[in-house]
Chimera marker file (.cmm) of the C-alpha trace (Angstrom):
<marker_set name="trace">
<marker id="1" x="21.484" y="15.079" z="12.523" r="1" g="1" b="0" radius="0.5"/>
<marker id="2" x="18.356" y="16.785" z="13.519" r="1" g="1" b="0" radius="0.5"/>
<marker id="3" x="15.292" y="16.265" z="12.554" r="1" g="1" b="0" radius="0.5"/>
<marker id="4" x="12.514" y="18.886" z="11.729" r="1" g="1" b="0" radius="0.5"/>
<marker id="5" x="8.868" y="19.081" z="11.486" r="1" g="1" b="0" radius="0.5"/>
<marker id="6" x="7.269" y="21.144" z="9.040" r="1" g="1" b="0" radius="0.5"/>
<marker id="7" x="3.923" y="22.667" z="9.415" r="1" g="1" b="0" radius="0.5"/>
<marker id="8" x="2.852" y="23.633" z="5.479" r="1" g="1" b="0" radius="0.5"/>
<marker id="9" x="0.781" y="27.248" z="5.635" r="1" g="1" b="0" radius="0.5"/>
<marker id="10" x="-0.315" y="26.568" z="1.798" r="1" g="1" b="0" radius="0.5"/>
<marker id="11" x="0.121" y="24.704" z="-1.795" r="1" g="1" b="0" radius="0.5"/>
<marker id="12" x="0.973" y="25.519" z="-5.188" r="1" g="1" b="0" radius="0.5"/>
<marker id="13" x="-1.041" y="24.301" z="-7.399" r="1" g="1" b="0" radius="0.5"/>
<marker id="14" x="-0.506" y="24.202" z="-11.937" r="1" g="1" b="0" radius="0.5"/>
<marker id="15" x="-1.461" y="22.491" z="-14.431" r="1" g="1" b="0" radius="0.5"/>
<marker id="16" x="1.874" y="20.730" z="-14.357" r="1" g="1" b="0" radius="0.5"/>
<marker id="17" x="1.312" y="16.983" z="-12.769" r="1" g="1" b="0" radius="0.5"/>
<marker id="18" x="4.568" y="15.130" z="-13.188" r="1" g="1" b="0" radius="0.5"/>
<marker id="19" x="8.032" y="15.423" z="-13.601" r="1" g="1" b="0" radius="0.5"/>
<marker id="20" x="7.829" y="15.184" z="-17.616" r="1" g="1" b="0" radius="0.5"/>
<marker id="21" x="5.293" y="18.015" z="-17.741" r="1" g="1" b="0" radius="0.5"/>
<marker id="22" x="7.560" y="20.332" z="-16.057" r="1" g="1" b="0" radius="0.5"/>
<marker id="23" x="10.489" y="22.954" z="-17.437" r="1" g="1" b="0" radius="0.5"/>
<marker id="24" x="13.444" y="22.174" z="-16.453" r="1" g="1" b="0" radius="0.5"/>
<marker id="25" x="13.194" y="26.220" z="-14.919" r="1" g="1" b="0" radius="0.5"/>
<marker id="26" x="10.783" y="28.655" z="-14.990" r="1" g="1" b="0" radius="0.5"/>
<marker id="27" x="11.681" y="30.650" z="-18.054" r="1" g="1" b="0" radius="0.5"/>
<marker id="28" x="12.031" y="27.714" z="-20.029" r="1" g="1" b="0" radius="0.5"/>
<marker id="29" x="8.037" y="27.784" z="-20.292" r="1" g="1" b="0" radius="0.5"/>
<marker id="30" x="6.620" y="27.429" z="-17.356" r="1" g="1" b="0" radius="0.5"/>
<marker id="31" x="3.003" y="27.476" z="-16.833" r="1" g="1" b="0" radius="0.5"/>
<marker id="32" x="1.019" y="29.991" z="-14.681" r="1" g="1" b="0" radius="0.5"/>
<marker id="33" x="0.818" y="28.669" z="-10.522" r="1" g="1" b="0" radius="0.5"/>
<marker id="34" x="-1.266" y="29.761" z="-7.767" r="1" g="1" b="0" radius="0.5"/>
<marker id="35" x="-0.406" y="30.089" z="-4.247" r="1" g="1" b="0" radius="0.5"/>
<marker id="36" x="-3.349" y="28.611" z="-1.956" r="1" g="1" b="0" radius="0.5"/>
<marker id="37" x="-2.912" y="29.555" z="1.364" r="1" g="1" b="0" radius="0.5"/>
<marker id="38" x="-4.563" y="28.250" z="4.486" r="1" g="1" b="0" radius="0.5"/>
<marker id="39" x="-7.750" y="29.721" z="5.703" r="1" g="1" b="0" radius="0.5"/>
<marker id="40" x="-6.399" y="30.199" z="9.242" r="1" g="1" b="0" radius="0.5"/>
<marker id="41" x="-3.418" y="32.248" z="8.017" r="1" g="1" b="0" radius="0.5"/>
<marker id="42" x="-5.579" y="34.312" z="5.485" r="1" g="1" b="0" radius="0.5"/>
<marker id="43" x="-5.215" y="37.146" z="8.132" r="1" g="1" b="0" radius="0.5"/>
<marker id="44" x="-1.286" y="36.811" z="7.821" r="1" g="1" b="0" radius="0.5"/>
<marker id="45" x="-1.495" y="38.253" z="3.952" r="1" g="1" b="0" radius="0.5"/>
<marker id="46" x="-3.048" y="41.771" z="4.968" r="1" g="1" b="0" radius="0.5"/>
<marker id="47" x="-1.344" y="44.161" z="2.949" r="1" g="1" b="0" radius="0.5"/>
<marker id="48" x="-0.200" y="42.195" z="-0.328" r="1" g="1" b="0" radius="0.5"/>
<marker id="49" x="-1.407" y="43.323" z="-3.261" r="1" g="1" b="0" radius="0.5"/>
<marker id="50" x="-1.269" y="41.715" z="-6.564" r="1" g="1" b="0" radius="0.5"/>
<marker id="51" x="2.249" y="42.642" z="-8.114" r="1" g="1" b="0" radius="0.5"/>
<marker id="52" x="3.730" y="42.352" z="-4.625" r="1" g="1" b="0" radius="0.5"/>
<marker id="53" x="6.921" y="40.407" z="-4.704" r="1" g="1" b="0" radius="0.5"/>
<marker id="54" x="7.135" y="37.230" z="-2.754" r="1" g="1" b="0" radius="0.5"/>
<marker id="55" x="9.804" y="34.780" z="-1.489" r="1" g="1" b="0" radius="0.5"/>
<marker id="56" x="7.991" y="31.218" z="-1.291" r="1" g="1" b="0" radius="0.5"/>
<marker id="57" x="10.332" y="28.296" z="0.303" r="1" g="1" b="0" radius="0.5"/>
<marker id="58" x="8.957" y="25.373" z="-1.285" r="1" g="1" b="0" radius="0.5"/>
<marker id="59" x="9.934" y="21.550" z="0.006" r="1" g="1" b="0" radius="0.5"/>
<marker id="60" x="10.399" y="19.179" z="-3.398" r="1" g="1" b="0" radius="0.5"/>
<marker id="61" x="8.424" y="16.229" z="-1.491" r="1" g="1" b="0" radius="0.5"/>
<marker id="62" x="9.328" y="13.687" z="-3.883" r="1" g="1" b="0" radius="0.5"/>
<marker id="63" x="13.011" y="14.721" z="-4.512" r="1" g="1" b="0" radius="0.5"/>
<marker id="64" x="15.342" y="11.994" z="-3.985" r="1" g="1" b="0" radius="0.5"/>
<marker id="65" x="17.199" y="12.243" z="-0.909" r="1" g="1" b="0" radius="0.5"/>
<marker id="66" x="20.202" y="10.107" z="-1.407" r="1" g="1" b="0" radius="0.5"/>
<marker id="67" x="21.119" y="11.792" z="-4.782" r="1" g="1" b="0" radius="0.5"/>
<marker id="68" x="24.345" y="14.245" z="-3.770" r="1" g="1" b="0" radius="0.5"/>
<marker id="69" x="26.025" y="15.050" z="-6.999" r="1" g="1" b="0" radius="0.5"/>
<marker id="70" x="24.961" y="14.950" z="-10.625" r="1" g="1" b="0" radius="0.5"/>
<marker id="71" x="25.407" y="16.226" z="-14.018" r="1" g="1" b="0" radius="0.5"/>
<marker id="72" x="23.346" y="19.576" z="-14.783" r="1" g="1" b="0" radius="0.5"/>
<marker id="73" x="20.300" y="18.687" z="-16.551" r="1" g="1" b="0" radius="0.5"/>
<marker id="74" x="21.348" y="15.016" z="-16.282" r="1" g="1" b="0" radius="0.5"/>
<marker id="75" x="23.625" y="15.822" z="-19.841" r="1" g="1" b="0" radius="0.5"/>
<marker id="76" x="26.551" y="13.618" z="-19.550" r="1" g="1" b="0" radius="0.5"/>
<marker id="77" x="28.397" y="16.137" z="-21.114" r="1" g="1" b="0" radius="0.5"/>
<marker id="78" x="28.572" y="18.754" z="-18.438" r="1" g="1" b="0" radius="0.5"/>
<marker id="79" x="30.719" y="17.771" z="-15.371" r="1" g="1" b="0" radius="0.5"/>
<marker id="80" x="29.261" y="16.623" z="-11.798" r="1" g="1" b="0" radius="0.5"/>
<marker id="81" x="28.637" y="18.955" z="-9.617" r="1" g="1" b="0" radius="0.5"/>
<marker id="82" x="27.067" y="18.974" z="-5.828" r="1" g="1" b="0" radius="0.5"/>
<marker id="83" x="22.867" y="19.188" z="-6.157" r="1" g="1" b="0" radius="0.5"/>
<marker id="84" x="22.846" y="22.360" z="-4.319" r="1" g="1" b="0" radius="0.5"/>
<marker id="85" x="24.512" y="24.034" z="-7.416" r="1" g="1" b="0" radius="0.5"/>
<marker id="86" x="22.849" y="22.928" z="-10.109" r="1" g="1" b="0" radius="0.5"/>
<marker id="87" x="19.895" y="24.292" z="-9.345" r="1" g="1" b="0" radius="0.5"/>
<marker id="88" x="18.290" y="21.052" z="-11.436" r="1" g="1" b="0" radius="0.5"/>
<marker id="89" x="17.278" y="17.151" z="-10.662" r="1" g="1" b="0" radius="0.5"/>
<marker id="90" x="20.269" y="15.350" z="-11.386" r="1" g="1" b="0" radius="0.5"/>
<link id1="1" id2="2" r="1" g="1" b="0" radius="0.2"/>
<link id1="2" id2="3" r="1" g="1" b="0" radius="0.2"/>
<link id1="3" id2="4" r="1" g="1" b="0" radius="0.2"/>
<link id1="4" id2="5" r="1" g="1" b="0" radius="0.2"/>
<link id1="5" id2="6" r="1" g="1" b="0" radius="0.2"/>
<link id1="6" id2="7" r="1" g="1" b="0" radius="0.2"/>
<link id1="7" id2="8" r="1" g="1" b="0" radius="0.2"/>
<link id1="8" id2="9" r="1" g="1" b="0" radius="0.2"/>
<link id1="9" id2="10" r="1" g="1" b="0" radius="0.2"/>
<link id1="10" id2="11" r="1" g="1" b="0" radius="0.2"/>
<link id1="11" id2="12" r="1" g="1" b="0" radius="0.2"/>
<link id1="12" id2="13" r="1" g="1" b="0" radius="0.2"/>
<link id1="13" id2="14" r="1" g="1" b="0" radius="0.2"/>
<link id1="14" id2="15" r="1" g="1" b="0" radius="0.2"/>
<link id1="15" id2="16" r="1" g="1" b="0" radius="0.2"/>
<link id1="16" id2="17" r="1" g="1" b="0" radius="0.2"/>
<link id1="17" id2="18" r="1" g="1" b="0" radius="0.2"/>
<link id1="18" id2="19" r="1" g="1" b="0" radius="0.2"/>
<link id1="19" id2="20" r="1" g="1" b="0" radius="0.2"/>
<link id1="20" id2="21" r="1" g="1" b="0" radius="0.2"/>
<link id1="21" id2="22" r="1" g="1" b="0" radius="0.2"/>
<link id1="22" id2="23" r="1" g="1" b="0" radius="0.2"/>
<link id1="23" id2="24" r="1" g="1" b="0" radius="0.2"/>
<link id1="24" id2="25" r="1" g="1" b="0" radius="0.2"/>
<link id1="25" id2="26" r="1" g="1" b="0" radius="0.2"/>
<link id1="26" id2="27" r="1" g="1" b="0" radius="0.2"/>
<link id1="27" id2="28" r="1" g="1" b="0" radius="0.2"/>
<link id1="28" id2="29" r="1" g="1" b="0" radius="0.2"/>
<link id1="29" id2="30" r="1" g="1" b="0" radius="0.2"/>
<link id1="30" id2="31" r="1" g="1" b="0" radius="0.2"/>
<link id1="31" id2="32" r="1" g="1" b="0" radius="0.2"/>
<link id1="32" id2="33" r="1" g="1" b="0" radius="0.2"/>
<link id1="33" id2="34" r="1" g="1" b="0" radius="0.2"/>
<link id1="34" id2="35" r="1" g="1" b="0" radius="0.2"/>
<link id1="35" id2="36" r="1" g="1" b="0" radius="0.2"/>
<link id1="36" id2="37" r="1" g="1" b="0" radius="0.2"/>
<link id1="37" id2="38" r="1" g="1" b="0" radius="0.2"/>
<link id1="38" id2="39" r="1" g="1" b="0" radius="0.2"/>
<link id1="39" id2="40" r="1" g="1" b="0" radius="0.2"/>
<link id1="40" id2="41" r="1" g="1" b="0" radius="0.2"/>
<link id1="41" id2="42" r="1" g="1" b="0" radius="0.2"/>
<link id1="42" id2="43" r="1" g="1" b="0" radius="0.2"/>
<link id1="43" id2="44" r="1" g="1" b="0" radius="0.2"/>
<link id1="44" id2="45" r="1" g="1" b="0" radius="0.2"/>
<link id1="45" id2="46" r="1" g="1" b="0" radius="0.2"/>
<link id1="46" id2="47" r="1" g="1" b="0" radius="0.2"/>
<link id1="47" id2="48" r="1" g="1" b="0" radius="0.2"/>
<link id1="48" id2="49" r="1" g="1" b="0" radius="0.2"/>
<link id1="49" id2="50" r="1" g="1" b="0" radius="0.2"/>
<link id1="50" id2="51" r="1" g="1" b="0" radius="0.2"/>
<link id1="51" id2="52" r="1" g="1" b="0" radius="0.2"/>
<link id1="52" id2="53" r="1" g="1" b="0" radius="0.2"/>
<link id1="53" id2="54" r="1" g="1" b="0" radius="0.2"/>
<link id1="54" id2="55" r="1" g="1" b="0" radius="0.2"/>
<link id1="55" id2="56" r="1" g="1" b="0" radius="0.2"/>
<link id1="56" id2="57" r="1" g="1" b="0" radius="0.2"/>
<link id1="57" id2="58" r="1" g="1" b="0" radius="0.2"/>
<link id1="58" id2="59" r="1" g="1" b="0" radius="0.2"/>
<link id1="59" id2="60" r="1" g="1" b="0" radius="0.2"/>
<link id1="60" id2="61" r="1" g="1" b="0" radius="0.2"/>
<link id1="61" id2="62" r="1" g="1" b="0" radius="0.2"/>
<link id1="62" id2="63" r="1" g="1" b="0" radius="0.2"/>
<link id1="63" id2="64" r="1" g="1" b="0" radius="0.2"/>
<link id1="64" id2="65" r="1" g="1" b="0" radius="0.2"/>
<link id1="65" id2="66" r="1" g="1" b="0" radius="0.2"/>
<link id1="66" id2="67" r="1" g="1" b="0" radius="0.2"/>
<link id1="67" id2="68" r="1" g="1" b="0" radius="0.2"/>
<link id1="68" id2="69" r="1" g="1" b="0" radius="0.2"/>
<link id1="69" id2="70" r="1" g="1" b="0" radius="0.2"/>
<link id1="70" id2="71" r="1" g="1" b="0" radius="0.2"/>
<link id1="71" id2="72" r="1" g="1" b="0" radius="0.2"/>
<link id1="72" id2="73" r="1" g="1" b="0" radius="0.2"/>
<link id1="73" id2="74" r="1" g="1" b="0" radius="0.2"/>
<link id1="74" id2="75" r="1" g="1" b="0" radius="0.2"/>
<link id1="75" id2="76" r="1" g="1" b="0" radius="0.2"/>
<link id1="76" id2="77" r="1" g="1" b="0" radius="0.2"/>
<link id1="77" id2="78" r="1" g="1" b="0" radius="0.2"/>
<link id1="78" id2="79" r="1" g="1" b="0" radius="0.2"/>
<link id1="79" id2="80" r="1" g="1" b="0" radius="0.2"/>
<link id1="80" id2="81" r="1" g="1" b="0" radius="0.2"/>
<link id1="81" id2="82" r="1" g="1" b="0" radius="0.2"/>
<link id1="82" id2="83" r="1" g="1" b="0" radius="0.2"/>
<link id1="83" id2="84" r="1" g="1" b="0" radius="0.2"/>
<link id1="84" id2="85" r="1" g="1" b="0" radius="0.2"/>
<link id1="85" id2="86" r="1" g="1" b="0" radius="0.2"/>
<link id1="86" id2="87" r="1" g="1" b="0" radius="0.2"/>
<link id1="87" id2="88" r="1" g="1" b="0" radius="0.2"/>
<link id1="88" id2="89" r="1" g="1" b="0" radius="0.2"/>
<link id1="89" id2="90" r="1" g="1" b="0" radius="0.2"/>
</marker_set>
């Protein structure tokens, strides 16, 4: 398997601080974010404007790694599925 480095060119930061403060997805209630980007890429946002659509990759640091397949939403109920389509922590 390989193995990559990854150089972060920013944060988001909310008033969310743990995994209990947070919707389970964003239109479940989820509080305003901001986007702070790195002085020495500041140059690299010429042109957006505020409405501008963006596509930010984000990397979960404290996501469990070995977890593979859950139940959606962790409900019992609901049948496992892989991680990559429930689109929520399992």
């Amino acid at each position: 398997m390989n193995s990559y480095t990854l150089e972060p060119i920013g944060f988001i930061r909310s008033t969310v601080k743990g995994r209990e403060d947070a919707p389970r997805q964003g239109p479940e209630g989820a509080p305003d974010a901001w986007l702070e980007i790195e002085p020495q890429f500041a140059k690299a946002l010429l042109g957006m404007e505020v409405g501008h659509e963006l596509m930010v990759i984000t990397w979960l640091h404290k996501a469990k790694r070995d977890v593979l397949r859950g139940h959606p939403r962790s409900d019992e109920s609901r049948p496992v599925t892989g991680v990559f389509y429930t689109r929520s922590p399992a």
